[in-house]
N, C-alpha and C positions, 0 to 999 in steps of 0.2 A: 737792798740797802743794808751795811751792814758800818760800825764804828770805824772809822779813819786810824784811829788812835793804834785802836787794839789789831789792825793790819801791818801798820808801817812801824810801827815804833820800836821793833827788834832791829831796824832798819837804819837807827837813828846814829849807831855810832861809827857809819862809814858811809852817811851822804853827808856832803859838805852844806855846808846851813840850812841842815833838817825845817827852821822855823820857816824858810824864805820859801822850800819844798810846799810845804802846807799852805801856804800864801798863795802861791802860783795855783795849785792845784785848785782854786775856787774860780777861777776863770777857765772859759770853754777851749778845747783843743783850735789851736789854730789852725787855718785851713792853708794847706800847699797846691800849686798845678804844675806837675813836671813835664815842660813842654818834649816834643816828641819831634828830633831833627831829625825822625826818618822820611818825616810827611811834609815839613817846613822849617824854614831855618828860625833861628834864633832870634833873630829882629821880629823876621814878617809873623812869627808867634805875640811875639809883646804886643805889637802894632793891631793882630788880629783882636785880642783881650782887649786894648782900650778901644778897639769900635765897638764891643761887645757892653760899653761902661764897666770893664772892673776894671779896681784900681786894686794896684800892686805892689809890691817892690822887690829888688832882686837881694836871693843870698848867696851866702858863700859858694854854693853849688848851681854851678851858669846852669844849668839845663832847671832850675826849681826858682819858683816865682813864691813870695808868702802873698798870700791873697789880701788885703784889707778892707774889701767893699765888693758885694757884684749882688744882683739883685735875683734874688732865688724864686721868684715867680716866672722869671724868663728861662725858656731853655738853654745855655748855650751852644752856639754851633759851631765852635770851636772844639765842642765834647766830642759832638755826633760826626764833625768831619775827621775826630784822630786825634788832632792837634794838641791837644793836652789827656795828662791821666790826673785826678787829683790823687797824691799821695804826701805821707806829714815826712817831714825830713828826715826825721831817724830813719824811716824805713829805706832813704837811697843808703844808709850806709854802709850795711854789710853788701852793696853792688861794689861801693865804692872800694871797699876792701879787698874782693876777693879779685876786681880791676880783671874781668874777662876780653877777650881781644879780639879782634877777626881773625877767622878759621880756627878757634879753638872747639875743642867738645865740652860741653859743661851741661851739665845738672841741676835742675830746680829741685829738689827730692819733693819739696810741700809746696806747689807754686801757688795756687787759688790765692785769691782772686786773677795772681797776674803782676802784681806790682812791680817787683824785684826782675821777674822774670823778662816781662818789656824794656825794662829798663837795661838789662844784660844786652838782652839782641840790638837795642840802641846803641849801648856800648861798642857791639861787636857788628857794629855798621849792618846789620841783620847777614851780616857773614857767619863762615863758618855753622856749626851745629850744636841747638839747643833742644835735650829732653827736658817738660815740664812737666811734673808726677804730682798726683794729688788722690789721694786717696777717696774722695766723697764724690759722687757724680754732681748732685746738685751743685758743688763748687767748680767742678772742670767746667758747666752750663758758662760760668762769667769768665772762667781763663779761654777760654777759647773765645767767646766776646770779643773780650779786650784784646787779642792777638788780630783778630781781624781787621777789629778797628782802628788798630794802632798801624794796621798795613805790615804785618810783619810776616818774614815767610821762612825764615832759617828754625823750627821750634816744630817738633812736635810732642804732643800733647799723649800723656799714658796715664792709664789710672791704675795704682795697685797699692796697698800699703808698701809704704817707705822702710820698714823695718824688715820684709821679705822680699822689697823685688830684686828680681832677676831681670838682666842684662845682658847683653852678647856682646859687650864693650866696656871699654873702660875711661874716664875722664879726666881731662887734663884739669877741669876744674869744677868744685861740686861746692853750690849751697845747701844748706839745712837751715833752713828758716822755721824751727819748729814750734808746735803746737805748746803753746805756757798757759800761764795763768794771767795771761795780762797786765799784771799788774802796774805794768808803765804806761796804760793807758787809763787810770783808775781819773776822774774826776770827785774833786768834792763837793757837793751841797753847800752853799753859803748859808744858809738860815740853819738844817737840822744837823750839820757837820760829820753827814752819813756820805760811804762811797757812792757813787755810781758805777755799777760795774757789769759786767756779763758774767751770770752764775754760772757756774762748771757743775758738773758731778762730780763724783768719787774715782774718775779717774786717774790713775796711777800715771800723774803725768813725767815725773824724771825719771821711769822704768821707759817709758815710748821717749823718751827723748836719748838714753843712752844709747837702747835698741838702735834709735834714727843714727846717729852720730858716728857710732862703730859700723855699721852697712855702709854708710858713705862714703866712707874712711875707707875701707876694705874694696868700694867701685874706683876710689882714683890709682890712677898711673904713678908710677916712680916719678918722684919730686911735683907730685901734681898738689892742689892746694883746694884744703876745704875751709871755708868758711859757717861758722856754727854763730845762731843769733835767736832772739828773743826778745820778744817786749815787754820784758818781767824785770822788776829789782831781785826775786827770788832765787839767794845764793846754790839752792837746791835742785833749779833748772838751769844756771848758768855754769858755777865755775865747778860745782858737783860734776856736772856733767863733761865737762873739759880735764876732769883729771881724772873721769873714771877712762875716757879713751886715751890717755898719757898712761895710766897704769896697764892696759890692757891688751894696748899696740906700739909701734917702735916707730911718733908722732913727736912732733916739735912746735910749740908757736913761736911766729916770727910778727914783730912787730907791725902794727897800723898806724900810721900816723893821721886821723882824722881832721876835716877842715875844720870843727868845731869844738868847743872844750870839751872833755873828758878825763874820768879817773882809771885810775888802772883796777883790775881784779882782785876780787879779794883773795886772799892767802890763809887767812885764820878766819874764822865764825863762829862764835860758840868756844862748843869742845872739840872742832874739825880743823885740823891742816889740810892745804890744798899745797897742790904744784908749785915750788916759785915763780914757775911759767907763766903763770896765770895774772903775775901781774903787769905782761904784755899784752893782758887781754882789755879791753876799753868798754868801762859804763860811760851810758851818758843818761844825764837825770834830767828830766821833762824842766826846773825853772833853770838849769843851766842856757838849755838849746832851744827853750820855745817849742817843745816837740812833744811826742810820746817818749818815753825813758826806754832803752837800749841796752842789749848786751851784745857784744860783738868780739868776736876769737877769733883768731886766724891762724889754721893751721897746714903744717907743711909736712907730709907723707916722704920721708929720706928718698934721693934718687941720686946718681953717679953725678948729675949737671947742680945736684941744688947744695948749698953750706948746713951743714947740719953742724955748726956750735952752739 
């Protein structure tokens, strides 16, 4: 537990109604289940959920249901037969972003748990070919899990660090979903007005995140598309890190147009300029979306087929 205040309030002069932020943040993360049309369609999912008693309602993203009731002493077996993953909206977005297809090659660089990465091979009709890379065994235990469960068969699973692995291929399309500081998933304490959060160490996290960013960048194909994201407000892991690979490779972003509100990237912080570019890149702030808070870039590696203005 550590003061709300003295976290976020460097923060204040580029989230849109900082006080409504603080507001929200005293209510609990709401709960999502992103049904799974590689096992059942889209109705016989809903249908399956109200014999289970949960009640729900649909968002802006058909395959994502917001949960409002189900009773957590029962197991559901809509879990255990596939049918649903629970995951919070922000997290479909950098899928939605980097929009993979059937028969493409693409890259999870940091998959564990799986979320992103199920959600790709769902995308991609469980076509074509997905590596998903995760550095920690005890996390590839649940990415492989959830691949099973989810009935998916286009994916396999590698473990190496992301900031050295080696490949024999190249990708049409690569996430980095990398390791932050969380901070968009921070809740606040309503009585002692203390975060709740998951302590870090001392690790040197926007040094492993350019590492991640540039390796990925350097695995895709001409005109191939990386997506870089985060569940941090922290301008130091997001747009830092997007203009240190604009400075240091011959990288463009190209616009996202998200189903839900969002602001563009920041440009100035402090004593720091960033990229122009970067203000095609998209936050989205946990009381905007009902969600965890978001960083989401999308960028495009020059090729003879792709526009590079």
């Amino acid at each position: 537990m550590i003061p709300f205040l003295d976290l976020l309030e460097a923060y204040r002069e580029f989230i849109p109604d900082f006080p409504d932020l603080v507001d929200h943040l005293k209510r609990p993360l709401p709960v999502y289940f992103r049904l799974n049309t590689l096992k059942i369609g889209l109705q016989e999912a809903k249908s399956f959920l109200f014999t289970e008693g949960v009640e729900f309602k649909e968002t802006v993203i058909p395959e994502l249901v917001k949960v409002l009731h189900h009773d957590h002493s029962r197991p559901l077996i809509s879990y255990h037969l596939g049918y649903i993953y629970p995951q919070a909206l922000s997290s479909c977005l950098p899928v939605l972003a980097l929009d993979p297809q059937p028969g493409e090659t693409v890259l999870d660089l940091c998959a564990a748990p799986g979320g992103k990465a199920t959600f790709m091979a769902q995308k991609m009709l469980d076509e074509g070919f997905i590596v998903a890379n995760d550095r920690k065994r005890g996390r590839i235990t649940s990415l492989l899990s959830n691949i099973k469960r989810l009935g998916i068969t286009n994916t396999l699973v590698t473990q190496a660090r992301g900031e050295h692995i080696s490949l024999p291929y190249s990708f049409d399309k690569i996430l980095v979903d990398a390791p932050c500081s969380g901070q968009g998933r921070y809740r606040v304490d309503p009585v002692t007005g203390a975060v709740k959060h998951v302590v870090r160490g001392k690790t040197n996290l926007p040094a492993i995140q350019k590492a991640l960013i540039k390796r990925a960048f350097d695995m895709l194909t001409p005109g191939g598309t990386l997506v870089y994201s985060t569940c941090t407000l922290n301008v130091e892991e997001n747009e830092e890190v997007v203009h240190f690979l604009l400075d240091k490779r011959r990288a463009y972003l190209t616009k996202f147009e998200p189903p839900v509100e969002s602001s563009p990237g920041i440009t100035v912080f402090k004593d720091k300029r960033y990229d122009r570019q970067l203000e095609s890149a998209r936050r989205f702030y946990p009381h905007k979306i009902d969600s965890v808070g978001f960083f989401v870039a999308k960028i495009v590696k020059p090729g003879t087929e792709k526009d590079t203005s």
